[in-house]
VMD Tcl script that builds the backbone (N, CA, C; Angstrom):
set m [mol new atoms 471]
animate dup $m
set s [atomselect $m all]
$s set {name element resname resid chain x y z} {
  {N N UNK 1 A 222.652 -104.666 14.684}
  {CA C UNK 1 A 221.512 -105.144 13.926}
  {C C UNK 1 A 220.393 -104.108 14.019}
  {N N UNK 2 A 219.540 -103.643 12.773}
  {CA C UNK 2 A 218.328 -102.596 12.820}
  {C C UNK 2 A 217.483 -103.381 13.359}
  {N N UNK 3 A 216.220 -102.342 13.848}
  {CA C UNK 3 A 215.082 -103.023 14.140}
  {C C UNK 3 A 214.961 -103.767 13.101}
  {N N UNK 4 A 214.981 -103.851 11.841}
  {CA C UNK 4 A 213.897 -104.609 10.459}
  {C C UNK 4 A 214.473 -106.020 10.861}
  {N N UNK 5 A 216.099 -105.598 11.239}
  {CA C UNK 5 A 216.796 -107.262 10.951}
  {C C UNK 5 A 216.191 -107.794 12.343}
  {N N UNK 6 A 216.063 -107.493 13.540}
  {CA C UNK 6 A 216.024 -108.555 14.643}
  {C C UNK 6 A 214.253 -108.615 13.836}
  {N N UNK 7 A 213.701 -108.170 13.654}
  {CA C UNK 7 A 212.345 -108.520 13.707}
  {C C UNK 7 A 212.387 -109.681 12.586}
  {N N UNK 8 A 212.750 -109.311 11.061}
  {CA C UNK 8 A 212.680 -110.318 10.719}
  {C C UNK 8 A 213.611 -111.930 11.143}
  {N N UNK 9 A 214.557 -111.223 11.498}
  {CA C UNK 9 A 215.066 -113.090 12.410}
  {C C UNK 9 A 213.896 -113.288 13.177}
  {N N UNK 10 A 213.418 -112.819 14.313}
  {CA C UNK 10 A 212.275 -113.676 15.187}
  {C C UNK 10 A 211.284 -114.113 14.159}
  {N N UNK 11 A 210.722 -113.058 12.994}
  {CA C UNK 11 A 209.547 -113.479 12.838}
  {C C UNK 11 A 209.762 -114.760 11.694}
  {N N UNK 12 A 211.202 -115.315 11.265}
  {CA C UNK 12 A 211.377 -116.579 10.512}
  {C C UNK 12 A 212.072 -117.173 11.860}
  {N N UNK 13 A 212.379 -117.489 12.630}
  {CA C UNK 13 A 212.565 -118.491 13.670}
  {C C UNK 13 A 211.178 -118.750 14.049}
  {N N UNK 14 A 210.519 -117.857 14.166}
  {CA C UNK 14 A 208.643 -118.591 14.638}
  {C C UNK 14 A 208.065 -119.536 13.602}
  {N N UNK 15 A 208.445 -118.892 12.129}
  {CA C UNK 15 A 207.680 -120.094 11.152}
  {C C UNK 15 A 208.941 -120.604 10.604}
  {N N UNK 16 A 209.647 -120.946 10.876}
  {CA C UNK 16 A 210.829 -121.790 10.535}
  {C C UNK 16 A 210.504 -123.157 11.801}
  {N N UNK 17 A 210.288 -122.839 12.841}
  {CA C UNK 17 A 209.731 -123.567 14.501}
  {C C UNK 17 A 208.215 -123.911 13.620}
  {N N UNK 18 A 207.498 -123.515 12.972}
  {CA C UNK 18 A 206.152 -124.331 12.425}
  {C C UNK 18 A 206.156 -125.200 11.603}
  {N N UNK 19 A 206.612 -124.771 10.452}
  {CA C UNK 19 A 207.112 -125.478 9.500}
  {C C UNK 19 A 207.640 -127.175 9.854}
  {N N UNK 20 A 208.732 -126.753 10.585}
  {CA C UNK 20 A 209.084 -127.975 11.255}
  {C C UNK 20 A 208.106 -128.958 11.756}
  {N N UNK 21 A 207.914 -128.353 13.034}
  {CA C UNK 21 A 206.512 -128.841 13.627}
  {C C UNK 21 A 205.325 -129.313 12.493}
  {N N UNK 22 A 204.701 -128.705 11.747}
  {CA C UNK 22 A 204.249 -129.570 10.757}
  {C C UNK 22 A 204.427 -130.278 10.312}
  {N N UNK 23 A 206.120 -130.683 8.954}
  {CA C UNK 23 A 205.867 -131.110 8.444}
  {C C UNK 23 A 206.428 -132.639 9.210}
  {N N UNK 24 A 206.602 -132.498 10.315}
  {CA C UNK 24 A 206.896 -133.606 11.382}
  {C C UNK 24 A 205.510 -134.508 11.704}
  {N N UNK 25 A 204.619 -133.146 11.623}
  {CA C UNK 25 A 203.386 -134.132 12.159}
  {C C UNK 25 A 202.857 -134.861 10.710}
  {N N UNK 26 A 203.238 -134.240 9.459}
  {CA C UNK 26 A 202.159 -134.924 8.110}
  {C C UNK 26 A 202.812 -136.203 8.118}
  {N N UNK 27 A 203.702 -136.622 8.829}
  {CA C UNK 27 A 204.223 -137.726 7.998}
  {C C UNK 27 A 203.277 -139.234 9.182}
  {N N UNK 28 A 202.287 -138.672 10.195}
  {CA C UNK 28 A 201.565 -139.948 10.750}
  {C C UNK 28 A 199.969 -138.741 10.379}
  {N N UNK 29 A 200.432 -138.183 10.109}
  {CA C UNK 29 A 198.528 -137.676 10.109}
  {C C UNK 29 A 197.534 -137.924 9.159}
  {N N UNK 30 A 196.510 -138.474 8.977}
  {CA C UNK 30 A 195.201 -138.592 8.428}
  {C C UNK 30 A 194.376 -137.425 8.188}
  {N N UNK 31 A 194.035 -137.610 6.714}
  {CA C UNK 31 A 193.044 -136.542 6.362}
  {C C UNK 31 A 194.246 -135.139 6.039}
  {N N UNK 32 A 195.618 -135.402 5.617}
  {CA C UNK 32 A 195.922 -133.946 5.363}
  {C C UNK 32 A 195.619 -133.053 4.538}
  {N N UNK 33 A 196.024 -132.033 5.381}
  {CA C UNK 33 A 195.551 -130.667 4.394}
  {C C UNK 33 A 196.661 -130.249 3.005}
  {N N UNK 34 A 196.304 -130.025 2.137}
  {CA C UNK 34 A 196.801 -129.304 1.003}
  {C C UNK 34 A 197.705 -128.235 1.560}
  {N N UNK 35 A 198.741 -127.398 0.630}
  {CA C UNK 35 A 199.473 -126.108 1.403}
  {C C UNK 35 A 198.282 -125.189 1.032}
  {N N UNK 36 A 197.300 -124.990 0.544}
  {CA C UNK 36 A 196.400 -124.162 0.154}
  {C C UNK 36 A 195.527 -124.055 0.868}
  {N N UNK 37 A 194.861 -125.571 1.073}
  {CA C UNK 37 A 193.990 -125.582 2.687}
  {C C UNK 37 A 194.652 -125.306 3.776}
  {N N UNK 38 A 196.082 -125.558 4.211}
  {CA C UNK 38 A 196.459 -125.066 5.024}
  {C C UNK 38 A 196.822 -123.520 5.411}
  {N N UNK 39 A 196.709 -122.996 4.456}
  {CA C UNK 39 A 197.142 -121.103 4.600}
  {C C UNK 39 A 195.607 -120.868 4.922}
  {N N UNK 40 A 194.796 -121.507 4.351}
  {CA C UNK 40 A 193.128 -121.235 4.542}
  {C C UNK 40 A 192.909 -121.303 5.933}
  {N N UNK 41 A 192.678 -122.612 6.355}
  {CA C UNK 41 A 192.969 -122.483 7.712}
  {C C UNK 41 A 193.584 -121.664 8.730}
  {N N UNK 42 A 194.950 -121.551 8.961}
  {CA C UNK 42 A 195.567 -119.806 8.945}
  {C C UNK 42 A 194.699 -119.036 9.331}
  {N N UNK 43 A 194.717 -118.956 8.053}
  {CA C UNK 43 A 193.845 -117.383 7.869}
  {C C UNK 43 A 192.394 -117.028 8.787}
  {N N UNK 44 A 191.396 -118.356 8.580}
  {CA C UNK 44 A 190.410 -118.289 9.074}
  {C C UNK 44 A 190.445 -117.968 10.826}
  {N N UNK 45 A 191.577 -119.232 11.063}
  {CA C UNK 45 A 191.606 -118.755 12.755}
  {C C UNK 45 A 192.295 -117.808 12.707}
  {N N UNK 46 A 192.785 -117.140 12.286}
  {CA C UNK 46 A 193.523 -115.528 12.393}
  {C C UNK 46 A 192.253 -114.647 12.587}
  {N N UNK 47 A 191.584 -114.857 11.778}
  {CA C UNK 47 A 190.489 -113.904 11.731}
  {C C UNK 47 A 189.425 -114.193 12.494}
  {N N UNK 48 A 189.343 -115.431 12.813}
  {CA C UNK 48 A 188.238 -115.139 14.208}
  {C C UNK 48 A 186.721 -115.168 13.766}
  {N N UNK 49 A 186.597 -116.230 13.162}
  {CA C UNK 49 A 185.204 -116.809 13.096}
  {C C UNK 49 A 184.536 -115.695 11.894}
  {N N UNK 50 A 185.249 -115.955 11.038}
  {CA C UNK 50 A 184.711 -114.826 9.866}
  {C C UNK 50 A 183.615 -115.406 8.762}
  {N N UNK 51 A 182.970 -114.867 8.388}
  {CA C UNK 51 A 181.403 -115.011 6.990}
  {C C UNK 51 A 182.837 -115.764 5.746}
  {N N UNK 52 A 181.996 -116.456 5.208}
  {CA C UNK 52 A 182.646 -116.941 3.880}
  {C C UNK 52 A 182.990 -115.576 3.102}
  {N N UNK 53 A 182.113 -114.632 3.131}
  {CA C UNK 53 A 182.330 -113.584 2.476}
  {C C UNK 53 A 183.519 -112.336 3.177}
  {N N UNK 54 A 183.283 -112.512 4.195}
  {CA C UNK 54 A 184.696 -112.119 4.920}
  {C C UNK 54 A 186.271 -112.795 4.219}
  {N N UNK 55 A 185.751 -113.809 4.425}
  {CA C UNK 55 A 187.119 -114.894 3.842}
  {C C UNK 55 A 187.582 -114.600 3.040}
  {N N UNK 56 A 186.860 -114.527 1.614}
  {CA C UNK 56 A 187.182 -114.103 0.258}
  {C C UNK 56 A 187.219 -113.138 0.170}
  {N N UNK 57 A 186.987 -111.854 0.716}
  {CA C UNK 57 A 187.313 -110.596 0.248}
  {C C UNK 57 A 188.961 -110.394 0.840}
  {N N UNK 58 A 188.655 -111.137 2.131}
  {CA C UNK 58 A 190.790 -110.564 2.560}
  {C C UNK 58 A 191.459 -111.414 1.930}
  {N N UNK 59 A 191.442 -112.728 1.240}
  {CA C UNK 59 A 192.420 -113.235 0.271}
  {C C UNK 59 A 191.974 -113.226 -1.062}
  {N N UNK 60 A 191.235 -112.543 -1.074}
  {CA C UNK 60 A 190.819 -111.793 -2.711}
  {C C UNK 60 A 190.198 -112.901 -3.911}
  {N N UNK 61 A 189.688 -113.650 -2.977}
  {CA C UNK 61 A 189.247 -114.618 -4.394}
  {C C UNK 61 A 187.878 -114.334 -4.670}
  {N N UNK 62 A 187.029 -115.360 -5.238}
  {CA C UNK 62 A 185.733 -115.260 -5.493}
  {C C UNK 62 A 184.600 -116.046 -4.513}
  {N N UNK 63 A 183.666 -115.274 -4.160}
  {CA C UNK 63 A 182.943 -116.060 -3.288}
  {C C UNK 63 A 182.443 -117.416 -3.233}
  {N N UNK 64 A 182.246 -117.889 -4.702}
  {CA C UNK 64 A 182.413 -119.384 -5.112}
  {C C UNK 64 A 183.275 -119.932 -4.842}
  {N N UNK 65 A 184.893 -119.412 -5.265}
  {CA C UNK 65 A 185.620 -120.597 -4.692}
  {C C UNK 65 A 185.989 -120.689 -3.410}
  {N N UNK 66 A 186.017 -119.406 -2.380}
  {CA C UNK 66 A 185.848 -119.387 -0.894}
  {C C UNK 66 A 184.643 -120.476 -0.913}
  {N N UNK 67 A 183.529 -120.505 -0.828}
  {CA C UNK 67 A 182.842 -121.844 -0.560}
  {C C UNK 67 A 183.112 -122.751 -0.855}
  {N N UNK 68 A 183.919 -122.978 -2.147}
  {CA C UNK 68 A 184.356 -124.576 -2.400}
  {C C UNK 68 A 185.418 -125.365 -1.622}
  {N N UNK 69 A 185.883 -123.967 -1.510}
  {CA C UNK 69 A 187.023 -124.076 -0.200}
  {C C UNK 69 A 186.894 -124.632 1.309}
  {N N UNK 70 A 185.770 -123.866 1.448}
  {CA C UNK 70 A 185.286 -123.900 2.970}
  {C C UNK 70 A 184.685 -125.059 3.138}
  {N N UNK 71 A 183.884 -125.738 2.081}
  {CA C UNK 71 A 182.618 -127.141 2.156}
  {C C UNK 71 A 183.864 -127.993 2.019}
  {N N UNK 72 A 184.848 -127.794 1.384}
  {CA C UNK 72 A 186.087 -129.447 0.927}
  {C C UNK 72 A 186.652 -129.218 2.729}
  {N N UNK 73 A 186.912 -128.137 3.435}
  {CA C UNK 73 A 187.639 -127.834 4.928}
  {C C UNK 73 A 186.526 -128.427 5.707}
  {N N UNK 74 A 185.271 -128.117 5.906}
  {CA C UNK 74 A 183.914 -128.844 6.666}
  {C C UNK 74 A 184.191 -130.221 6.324}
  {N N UNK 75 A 183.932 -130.778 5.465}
  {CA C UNK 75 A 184.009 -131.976 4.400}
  {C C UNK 75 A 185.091 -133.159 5.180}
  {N N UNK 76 A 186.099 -131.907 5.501}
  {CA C UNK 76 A 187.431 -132.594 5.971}
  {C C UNK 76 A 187.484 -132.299 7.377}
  {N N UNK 77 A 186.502 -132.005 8.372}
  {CA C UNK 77 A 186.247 -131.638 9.748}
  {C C UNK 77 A 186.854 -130.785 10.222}
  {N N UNK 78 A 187.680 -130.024 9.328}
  {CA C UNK 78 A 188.213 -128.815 10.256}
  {C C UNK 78 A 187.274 -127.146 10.257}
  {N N UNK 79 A 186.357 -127.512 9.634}
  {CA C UNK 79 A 185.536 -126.220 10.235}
  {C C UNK 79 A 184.324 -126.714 9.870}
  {N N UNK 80 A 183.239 -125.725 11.065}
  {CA C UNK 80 A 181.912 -125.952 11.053}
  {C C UNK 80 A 181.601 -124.426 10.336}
  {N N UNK 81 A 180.105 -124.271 10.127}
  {CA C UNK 81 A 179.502 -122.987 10.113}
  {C C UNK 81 A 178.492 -123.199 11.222}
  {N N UNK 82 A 178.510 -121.377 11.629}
  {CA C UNK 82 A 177.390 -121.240 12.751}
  {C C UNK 82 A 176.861 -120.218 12.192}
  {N N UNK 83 A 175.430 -119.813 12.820}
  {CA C UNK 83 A 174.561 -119.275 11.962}
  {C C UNK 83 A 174.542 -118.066 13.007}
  {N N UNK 84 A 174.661 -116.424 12.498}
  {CA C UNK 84 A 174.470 -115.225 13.365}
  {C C UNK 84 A 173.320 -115.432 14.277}
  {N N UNK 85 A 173.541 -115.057 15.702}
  {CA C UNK 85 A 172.389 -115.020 16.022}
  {C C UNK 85 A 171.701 -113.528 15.654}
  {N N UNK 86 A 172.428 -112.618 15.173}
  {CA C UNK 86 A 172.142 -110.861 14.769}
  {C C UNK 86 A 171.700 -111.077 13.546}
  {N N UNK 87 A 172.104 -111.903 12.034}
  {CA C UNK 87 A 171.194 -112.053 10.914}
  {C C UNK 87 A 171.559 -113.549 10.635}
  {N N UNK 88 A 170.300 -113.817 10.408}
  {CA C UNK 88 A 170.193 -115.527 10.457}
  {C C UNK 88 A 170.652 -115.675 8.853}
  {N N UNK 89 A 170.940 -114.722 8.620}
  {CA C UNK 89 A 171.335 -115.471 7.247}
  {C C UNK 89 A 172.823 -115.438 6.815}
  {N N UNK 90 A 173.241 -115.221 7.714}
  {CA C UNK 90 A 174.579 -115.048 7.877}
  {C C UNK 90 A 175.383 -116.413 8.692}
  {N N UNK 91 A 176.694 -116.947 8.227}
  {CA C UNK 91 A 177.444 -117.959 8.712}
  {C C UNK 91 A 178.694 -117.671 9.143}
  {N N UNK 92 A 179.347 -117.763 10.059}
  {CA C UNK 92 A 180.390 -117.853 10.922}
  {C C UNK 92 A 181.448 -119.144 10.693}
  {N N UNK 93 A 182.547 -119.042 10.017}
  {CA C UNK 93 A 183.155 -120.192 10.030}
  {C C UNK 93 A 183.717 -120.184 11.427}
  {N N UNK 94 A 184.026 -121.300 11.843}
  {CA C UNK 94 A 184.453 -122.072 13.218}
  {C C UNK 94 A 185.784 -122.954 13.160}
  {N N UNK 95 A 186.731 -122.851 13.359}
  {CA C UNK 95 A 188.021 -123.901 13.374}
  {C C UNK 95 A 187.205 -124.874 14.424}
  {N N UNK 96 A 187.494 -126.389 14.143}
  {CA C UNK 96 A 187.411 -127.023 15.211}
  {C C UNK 96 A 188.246 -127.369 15.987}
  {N N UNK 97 A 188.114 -128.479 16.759}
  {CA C UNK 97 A 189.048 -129.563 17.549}
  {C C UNK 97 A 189.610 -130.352 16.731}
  {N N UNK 98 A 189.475 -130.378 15.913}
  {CA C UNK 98 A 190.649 -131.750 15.141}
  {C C UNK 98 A 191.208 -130.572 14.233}
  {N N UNK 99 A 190.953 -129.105 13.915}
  {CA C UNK 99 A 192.298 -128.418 13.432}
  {C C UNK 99 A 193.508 -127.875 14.310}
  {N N UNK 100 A 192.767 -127.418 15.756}
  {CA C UNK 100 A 193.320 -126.728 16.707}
  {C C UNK 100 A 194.392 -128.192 17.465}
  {N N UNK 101 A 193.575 -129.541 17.616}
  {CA C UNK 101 A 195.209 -130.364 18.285}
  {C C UNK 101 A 196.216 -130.668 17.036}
  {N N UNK 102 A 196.382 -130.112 15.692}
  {CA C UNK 102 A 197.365 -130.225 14.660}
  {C C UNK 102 A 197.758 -128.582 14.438}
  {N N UNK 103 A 197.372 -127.480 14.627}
  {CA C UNK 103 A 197.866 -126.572 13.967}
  {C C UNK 103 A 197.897 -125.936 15.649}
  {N N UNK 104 A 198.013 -126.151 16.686}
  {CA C UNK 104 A 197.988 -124.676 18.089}
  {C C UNK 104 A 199.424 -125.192 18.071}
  {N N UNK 105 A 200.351 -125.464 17.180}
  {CA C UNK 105 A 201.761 -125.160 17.201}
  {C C UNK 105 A 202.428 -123.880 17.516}
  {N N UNK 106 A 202.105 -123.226 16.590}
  {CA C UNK 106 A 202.496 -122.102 16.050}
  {C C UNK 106 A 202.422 -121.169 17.801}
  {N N UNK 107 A 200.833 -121.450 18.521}
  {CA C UNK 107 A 200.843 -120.458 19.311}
  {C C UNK 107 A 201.126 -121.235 20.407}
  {N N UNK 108 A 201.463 -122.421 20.763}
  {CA C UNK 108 A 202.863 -122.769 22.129}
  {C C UNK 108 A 203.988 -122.497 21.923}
  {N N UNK 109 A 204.290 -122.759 20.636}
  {CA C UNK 109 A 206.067 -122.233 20.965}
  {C C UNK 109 A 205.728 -120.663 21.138}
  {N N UNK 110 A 205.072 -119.801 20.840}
  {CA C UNK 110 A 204.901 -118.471 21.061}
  {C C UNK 110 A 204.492 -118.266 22.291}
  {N N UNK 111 A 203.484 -118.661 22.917}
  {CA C UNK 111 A 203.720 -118.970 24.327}
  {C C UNK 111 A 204.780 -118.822 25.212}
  {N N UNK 112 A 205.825 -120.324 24.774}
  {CA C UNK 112 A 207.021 -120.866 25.427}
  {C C UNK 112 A 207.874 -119.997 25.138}
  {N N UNK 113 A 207.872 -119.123 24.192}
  {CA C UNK 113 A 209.215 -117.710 24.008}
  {C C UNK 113 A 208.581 -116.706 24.765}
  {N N UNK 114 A 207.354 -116.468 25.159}
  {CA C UNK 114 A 206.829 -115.423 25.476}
  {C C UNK 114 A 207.135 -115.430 27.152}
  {N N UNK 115 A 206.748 -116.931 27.753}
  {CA C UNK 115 A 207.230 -116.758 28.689}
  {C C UNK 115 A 208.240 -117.035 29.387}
  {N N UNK 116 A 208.973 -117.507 28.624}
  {CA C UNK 116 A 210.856 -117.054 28.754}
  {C C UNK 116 A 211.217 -115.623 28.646}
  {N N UNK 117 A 210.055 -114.918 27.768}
  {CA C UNK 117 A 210.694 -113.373 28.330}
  {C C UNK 117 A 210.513 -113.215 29.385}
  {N N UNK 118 A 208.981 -113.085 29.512}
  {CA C UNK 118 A 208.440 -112.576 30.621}
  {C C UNK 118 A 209.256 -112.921 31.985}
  {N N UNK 119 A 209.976 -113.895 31.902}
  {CA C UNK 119 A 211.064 -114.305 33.292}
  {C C UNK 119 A 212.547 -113.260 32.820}
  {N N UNK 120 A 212.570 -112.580 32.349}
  {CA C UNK 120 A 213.534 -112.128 31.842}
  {C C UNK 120 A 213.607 -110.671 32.051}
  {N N UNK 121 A 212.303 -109.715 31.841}
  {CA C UNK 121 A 212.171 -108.617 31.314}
  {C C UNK 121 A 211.837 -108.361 32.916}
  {N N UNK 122 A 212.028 -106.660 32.930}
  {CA C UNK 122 A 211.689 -106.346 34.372}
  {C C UNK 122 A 210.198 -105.486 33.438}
  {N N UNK 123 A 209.781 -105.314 34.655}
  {CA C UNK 123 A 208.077 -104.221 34.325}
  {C C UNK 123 A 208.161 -103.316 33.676}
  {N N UNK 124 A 209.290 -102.385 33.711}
  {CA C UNK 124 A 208.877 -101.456 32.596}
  {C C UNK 124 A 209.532 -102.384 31.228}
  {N N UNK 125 A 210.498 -103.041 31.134}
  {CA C UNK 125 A 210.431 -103.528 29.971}
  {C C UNK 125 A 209.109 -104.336 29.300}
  {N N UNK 126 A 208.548 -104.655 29.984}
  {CA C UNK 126 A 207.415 -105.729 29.468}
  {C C UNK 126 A 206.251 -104.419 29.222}
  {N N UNK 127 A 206.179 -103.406 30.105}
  {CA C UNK 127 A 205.361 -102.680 29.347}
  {C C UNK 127 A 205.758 -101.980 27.431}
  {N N UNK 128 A 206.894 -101.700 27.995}
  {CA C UNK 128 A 207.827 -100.665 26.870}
  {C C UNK 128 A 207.451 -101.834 25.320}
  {N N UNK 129 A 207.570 -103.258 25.717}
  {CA C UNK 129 A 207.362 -104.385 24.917}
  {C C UNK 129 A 206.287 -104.032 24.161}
  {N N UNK 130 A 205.345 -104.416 24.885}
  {CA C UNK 130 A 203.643 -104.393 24.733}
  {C C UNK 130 A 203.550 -102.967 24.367}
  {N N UNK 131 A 203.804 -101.611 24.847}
  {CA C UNK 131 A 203.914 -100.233 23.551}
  {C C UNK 131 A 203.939 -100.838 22.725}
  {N N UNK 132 A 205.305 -100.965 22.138}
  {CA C UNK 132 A 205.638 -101.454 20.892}
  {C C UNK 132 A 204.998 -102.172 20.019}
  {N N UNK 133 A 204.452 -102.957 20.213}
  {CA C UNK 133 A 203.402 -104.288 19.587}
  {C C UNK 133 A 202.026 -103.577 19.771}
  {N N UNK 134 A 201.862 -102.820 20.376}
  {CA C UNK 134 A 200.288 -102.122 20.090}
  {C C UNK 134 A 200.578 -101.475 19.211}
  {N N UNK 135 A 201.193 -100.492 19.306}
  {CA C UNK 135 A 201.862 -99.832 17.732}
  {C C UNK 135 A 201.555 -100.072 16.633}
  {N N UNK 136 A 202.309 -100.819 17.225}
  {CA C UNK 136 A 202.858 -101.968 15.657}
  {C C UNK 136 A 201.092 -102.638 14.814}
  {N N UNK 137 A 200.655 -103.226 15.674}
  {CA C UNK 137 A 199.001 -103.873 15.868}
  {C C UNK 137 A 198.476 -102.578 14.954}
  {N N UNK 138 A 198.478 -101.549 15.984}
  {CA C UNK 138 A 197.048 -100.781 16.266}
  {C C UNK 138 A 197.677 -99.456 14.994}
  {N N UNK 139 A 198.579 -99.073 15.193}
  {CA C UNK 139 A 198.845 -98.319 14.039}
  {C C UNK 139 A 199.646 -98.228 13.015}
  {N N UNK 140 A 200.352 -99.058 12.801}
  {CA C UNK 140 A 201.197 -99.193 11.443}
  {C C UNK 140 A 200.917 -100.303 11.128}
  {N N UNK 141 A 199.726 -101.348 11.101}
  {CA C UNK 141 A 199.298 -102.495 10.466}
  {C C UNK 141 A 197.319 -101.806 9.821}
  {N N UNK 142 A 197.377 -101.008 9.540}
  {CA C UNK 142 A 195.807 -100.456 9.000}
  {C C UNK 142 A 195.120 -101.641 7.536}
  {N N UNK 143 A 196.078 -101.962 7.387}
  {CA C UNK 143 A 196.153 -102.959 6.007}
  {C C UNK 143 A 195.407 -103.993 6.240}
  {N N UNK 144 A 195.684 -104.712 8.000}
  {CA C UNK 144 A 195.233 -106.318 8.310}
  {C C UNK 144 A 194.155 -105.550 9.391}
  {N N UNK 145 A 192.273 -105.458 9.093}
  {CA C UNK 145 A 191.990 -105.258 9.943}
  {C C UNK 145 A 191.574 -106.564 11.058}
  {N N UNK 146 A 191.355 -106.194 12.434}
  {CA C UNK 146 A 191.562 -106.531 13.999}
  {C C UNK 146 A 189.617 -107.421 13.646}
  {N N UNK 147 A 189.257 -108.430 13.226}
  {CA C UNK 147 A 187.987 -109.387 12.375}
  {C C UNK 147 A 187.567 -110.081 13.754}
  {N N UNK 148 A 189.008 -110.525 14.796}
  {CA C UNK 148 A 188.651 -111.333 16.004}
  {C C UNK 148 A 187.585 -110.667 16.985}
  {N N UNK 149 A 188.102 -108.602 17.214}
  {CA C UNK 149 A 187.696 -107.933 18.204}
  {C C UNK 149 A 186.783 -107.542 17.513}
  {N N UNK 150 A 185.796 -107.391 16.329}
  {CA C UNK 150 A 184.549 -107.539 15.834}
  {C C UNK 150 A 183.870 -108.701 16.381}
  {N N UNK 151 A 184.207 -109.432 16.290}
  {CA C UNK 151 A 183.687 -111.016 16.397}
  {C C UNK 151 A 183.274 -110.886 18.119}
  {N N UNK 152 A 184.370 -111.005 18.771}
  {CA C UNK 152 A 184.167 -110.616 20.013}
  {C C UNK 152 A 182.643 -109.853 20.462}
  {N N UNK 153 A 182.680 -108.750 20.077}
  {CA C UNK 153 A 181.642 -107.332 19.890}
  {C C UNK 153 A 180.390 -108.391 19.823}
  {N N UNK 154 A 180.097 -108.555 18.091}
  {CA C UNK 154 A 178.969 -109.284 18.095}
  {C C UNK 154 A 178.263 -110.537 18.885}
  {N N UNK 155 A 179.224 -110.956 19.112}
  {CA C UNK 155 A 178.614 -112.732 19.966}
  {C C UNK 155 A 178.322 -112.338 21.564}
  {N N UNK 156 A 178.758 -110.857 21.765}
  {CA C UNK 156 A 178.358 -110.629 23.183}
  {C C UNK 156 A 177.117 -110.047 23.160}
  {N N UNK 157 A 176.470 -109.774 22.110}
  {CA C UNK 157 A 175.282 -108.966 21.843}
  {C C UNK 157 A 174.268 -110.166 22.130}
}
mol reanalyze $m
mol bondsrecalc $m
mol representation Tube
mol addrep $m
């Protein structure tokens, strides 16, 4: 098997393992999300507390409907806005607590594989690992920029 093939098997056994897990939970949950609000969501906690205008420029829509988006997701309690403390005129979307106990699926079973390696791999493998995935991260992904370790930066200021 090439690298492309094991990678893509893990990386559809992880959302093949969500999928599931979701659509297990819509069938008792209140207030669900759309598949549209749900990639929104995604996205937002991917990115790590990003400006509405952040939002819409990495999934390319219009800043209007990123807000219509974002007020129907508030609306529906899964995100707040917080206001910069660096320019007050600036807003921070926020995942809450009632998105994170329905969607931190995705990152326990990633967890629970992660540390089934980690019992597995000796030290230099787990470093040789982590190479690899910085790599991968830090230089052959230039496309998806790193919005969390900005975020980080600013809120420590």
């Amino acid at each position: 098997m090439t690298v492309g093939e094991s990678f893509e098997e893990v990386y559809t056994k992880f959302k093949m393992h969500f999928y599931r897990e979701i659509f297990g939970k819509f069938n008792n949950w209140e207030g669900n999300l759309t598949t549209v609000e749900t990639f929104c969501m995604e996205v937002i906690c991917a990115m790590g507390k990003p400006t509405i205008n952040e939002f819409a420029n990495f999934i390319n829509i219009s800043q209007p409907n990123a807000a219509y988006k974002v007020n129907n997701l508030i609306k529906k309690g899964y995100l707040t806005k917080t206001q910069s403390t660096v320019d007050r005129r600036e807003y921070f979307l926020e995942v809450t607590q009632k998105y994170r106990d329905y969607f931190d699926i995705s990152s326990g079973y990633m967890r629970d594989v992660i540390g089934r390696l980690d019992g597995r791999l000796t030290d230099a493998q787990k470093e040789g690992f982590t190479d690899t995935l910085n790599i991968m991260s830090k230089e052959l992904m230039p496309d998806v920029p790193d919005y969390r370790l900005r975020k980080r930066v600013e809120t420590a200021k």
